[in-house]
C-alpha positions in Angstrom: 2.6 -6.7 10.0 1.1 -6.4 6.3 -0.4 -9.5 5.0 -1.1 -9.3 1.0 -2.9 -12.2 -0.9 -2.8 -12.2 -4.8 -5.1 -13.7 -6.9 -6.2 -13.9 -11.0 -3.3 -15.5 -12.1 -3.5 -18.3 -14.8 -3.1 -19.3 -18.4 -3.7 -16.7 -21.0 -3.0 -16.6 -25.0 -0.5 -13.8 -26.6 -2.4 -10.5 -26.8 -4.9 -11.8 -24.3 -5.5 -9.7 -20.7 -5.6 -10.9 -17.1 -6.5 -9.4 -14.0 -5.0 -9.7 -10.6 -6.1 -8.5 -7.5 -4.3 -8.2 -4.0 -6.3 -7.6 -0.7 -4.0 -6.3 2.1 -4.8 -6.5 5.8 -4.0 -2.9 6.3 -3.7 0.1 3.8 0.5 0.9 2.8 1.7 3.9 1.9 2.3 2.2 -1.3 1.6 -0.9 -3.0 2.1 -2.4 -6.2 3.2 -5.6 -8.4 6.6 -7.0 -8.9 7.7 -10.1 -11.0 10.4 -12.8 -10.9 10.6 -14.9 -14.3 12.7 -18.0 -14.1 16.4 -17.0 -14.1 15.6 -13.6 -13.7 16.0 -10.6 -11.0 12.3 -9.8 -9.7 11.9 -6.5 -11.3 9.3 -3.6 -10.8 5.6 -4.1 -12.8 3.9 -1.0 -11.1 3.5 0.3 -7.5 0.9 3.5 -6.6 0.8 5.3 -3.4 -1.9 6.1 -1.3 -2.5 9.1 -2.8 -2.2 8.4 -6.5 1.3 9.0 -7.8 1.9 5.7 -9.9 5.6 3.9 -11.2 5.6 1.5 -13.9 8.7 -0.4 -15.0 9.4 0.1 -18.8 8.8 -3.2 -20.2 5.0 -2.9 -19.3 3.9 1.1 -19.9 1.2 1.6 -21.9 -0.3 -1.9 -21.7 -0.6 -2.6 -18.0 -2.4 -0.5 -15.2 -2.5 -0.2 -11.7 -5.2 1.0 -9.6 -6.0 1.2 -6.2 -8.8 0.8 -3.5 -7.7 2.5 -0.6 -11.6 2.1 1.4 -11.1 -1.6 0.3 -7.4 -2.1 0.9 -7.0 -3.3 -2.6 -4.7 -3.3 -5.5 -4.9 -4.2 -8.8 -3.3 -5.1 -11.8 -5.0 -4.7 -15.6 -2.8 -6.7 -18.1 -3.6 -6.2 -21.8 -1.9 -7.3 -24.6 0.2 -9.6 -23.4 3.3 -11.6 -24.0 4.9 -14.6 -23.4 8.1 -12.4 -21.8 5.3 -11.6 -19.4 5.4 -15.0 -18.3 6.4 -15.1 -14.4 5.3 -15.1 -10.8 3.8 -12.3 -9.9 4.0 -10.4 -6.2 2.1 -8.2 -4.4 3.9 -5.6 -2.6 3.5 -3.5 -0.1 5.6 -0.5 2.1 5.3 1.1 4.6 7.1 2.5 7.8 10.2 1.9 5.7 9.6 -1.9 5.8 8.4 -3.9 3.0 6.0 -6.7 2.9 5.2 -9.3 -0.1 2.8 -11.6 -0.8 3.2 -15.5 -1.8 3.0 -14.6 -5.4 0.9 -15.8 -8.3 1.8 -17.6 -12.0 0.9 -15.8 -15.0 2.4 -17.9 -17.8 1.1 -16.8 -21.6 1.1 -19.1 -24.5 0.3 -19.1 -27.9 
């Protein structure tokens, strides 16, 4: 059992930044970020394994980045420049022992 609890999640104007955070209660093989806007597939934001190699969907390279606390059981999640297509709920994500695990999620919504 992998528990993950999110949080930074909010309001935030266009090209403005957010970070979220996710503790785990044990340290994956790999953890990340996924997103589900209304109507929408959850798709991939970033994951990062435990030792470093790093995935980011498309819609999001070169403005968001993932890093990781492996001592701390942490991940996290820089947003910059962002846009109101980044508006969604956002999940933590864990897996490991070829089962995954997510958290509740949390709301980023950005408005002008």
């Amino acid at each position: 059992q992998i528990n993950l609890v999110e949080t930074g999640g909010g309001l935030v104007q266009i090209g403005g930044s957010l970070r979220l955070s996710c503790a785990a209660s044990r340290n994956p093989f790999k953890m990340g970020w996924y997103r589900q806007a209304p109507k929408k597939e959850r798709e991939l934001v970033a994951t990062m394994t435990v030792d470093g190699t790093i995935n980011y969907g498309d819609s999001v390279k070169g403005r968001f980045t993932i890093s990781r606390d492996n001592d701390k059981e942490m991940v996290y999640l820089q947003m910059n420049s962002l846009k109101p297509e980044d508006t969604a709920v956002y999940y933590c994500y864990a897996h490991h022992l070829w089962r995954d695990w997510w958290g509740q999620g949390t709301q980023v919504t950005v408005s002008s």
